[in-house]
C-alpha positions as CSV (number, residue, x, y, z in Angstrom):
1,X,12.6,-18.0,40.6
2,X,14.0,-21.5,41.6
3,X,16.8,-23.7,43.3
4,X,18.9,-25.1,41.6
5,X,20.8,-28.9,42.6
6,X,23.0,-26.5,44.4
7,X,20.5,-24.7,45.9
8,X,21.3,-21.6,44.6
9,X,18.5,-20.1,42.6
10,X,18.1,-19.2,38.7
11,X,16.1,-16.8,37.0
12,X,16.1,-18.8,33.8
13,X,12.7,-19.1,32.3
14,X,11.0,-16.6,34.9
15,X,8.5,-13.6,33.3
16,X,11.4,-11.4,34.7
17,X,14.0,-13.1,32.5
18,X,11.5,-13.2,29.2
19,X,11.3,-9.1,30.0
20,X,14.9,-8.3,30.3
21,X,15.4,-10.5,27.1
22,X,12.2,-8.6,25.2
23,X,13.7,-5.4,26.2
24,X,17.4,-6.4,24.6
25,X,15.9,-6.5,21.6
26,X,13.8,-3.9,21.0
27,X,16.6,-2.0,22.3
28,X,18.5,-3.6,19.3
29,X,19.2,-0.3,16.4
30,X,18.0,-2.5,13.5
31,X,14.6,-3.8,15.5
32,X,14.1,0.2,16.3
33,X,14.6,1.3,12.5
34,X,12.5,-1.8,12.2
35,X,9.5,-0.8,13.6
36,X,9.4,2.8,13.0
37,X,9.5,1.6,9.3
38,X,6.5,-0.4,10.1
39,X,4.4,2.2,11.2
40,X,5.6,5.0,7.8
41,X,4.9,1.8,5.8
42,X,1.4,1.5,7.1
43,X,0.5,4.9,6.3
44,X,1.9,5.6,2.8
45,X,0.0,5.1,-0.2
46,X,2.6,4.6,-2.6
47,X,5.7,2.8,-2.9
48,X,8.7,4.1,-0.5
49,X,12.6,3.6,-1.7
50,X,15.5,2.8,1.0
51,X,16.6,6.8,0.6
52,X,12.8,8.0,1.3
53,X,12.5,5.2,3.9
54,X,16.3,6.8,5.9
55,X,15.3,10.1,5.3
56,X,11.9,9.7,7.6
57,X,13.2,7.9,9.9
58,X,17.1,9.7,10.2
59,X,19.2,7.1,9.4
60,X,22.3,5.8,6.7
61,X,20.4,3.7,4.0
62,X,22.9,1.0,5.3
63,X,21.1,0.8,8.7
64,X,17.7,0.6,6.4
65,X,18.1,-2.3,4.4
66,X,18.8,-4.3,7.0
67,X,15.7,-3.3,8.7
68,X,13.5,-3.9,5.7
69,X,14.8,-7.5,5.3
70,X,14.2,-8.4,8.9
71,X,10.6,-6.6,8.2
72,X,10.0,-9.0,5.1
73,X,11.1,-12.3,6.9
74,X,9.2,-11.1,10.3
75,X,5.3,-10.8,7.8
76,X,6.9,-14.2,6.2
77,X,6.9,-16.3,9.3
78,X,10.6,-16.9,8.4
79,X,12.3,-18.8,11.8
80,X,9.0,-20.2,13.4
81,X,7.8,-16.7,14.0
82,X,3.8,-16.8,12.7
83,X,2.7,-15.5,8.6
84,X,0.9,-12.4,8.3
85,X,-1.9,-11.7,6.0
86,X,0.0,-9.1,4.7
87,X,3.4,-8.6,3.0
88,X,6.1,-6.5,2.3
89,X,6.9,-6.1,-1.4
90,X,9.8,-4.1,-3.5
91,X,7.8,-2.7,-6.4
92,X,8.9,-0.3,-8.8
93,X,11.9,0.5,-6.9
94,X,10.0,0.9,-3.5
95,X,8.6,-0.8,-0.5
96,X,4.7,-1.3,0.3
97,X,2.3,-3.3,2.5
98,X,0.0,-5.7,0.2
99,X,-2.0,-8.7,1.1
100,X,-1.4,-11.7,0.5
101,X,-2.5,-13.0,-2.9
102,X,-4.5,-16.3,-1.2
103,X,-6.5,-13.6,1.1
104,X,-7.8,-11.3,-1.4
105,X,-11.1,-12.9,-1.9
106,X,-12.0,-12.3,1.8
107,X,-10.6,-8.6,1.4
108,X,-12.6,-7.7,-1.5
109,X,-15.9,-9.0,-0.1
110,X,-15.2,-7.0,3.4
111,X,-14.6,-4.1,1.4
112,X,-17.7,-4.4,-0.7
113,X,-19.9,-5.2,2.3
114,X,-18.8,-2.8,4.1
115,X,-18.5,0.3,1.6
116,X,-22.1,1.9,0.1
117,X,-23.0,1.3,-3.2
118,X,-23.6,4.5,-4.6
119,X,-20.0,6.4,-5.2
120,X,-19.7,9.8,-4.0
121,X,-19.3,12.6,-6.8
122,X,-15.6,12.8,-6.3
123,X,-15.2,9.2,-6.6
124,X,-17.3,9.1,-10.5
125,X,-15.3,12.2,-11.6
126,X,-12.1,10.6,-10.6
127,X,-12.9,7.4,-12.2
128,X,-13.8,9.6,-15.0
129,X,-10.5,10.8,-15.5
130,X,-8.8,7.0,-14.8
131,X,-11.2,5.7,-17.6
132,X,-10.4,8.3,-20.4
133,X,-6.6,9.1,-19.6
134,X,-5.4,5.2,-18.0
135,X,-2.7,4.3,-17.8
136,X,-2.3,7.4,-15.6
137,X,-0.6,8.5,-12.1
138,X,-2.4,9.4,-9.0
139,X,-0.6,12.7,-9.3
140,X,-1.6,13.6,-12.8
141,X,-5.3,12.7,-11.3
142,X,-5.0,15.0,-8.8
143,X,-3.6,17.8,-11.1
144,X,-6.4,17.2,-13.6
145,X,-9.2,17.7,-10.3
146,X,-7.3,20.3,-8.7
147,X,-7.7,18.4,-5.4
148,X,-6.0,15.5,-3.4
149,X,-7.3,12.2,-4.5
150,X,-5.7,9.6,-2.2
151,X,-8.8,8.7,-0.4
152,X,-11.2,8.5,-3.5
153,X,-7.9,6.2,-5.1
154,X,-8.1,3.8,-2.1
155,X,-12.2,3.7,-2.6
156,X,-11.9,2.4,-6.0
157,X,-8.9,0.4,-5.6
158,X,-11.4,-1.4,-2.6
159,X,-14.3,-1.3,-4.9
160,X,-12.2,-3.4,-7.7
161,X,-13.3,-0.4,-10.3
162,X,-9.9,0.4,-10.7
163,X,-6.2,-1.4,-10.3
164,X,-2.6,-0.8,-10.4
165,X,-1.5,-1.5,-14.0
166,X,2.2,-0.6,-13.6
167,X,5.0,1.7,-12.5
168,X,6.8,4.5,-14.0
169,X,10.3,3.4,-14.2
170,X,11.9,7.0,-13.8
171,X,9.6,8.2,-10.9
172,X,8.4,4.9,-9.6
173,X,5.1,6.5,-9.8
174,X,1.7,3.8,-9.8
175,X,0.1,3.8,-13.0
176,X,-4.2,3.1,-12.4
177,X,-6.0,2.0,-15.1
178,X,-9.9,0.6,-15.1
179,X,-11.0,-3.4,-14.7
180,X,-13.5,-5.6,-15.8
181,X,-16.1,-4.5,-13.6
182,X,-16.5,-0.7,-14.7
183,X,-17.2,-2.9,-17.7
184,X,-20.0,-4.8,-16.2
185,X,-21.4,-2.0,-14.3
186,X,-21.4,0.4,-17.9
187,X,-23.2,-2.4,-19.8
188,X,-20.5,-2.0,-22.2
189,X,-17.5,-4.2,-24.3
190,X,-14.8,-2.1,-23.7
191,X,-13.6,0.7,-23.2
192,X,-13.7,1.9,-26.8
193,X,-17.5,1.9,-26.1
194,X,-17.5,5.1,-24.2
195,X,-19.4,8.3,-25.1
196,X,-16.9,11.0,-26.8
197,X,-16.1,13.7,-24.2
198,X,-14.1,16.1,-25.9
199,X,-17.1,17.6,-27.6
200,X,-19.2,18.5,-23.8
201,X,-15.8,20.2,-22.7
202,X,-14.7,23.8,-23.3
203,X,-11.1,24.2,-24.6
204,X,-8.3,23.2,-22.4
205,X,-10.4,22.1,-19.6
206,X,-8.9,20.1,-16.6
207,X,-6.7,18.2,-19.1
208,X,-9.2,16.4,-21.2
209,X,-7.8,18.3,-24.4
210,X,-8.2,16.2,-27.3
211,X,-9.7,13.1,-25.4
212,X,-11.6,11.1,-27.7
């Protein structure tokens, strides 16, 4: 606290001040929607719309938007404040965390140094499925195991074996298909190069009918 030419004293610019001024706005209804959109966004694994984003956090889509765009410009550095290394990006319809396009490099290479080379056994059969069925959905991968594939997903999305190809525009739904790399790592051209599987598989089982 000091004097001022009166002699009267002022709290402008003391910690005390800051605090009340900090706790204004995070007691602000849009910064609140804010951040518990923050946190939901950093643990889904797919794209969230404005309805699925209100519903989760129980309020009007109205009071959502607005918290979204004050999200985006917040991870932009928009008015001074400092750019994330991520972002927050409308695709298909939805609203998900990505990085940055100009920090990828660095992301892959932590990921690769600090994942094991050998994939577990869930990981090959689910890239399996991705390689002989892409474009497909991580739900129709996970209906063709019989199990929950999210994690195994996120492992070969880190491992650059696999990618997000596009969205389906009724369900807004990722689409995964292979890269380059299963390529390299197969020895092969493409993917027409891959052994036919229909013939080692009994009829109808877990939905490689007719594959070729």
């Amino acid at each position: 606290m000091r004097a001022d030419a009166t002699g009267a004293s002022s709290s402008v610019g003391t910690p005390g001040a800051r605090s009340e001024g900090a706790r204004t706005r995070e007691a602000d209804p849009t910064t609140v929607i804010a951040r518990q959109l923050e946190a939901l966004l950093m643990v889904a694994d797919e794209p969230q719309s404005l309805v699925d984003l209100a519903t989760a956090v129980g309020a009007p889509v109205a009071a959502v938007r607005p918290a979204i765009t004050a999200l985006v410009a917040d991870f932009d550095g928009v008015d001074g404040t400092v750019r994330r290394g991520f972002e927050l990006r409308e695709v298909g319809g939805g609203w998900r965390f990505y990085v940055r396009d100009e920090h990828d490099p660095v992301v892959r290479d932590f990921v690769l140094t600090q994942n094991p080379t050998k994939l577990s056994s869930a990981a090959l059969e689910t890239l399996a499925v991705i390689a002989y069925k892409q474009p497909i959905t991580r739900s129709s991968i996970a209906q063709i195991r019989a199990v929950n594939v999210d994690s195994v997903v996120r492992t070969l999305l880190g491992r650059g074996l696999i990618t997000e190809s596009s969205t389906d525009p009724e369900t807004g739904a990722i689409n995964y298909e292979t890269t380059g790399l299963l390529l390299t790592h197969l020895g092969i051209n493409s993917l027409d190069e891959l052994p036919l599987i229909s013939p080692l598989l009994s009829d109808g089982q877990g939905g490689f009918d007719n594959v070729a």
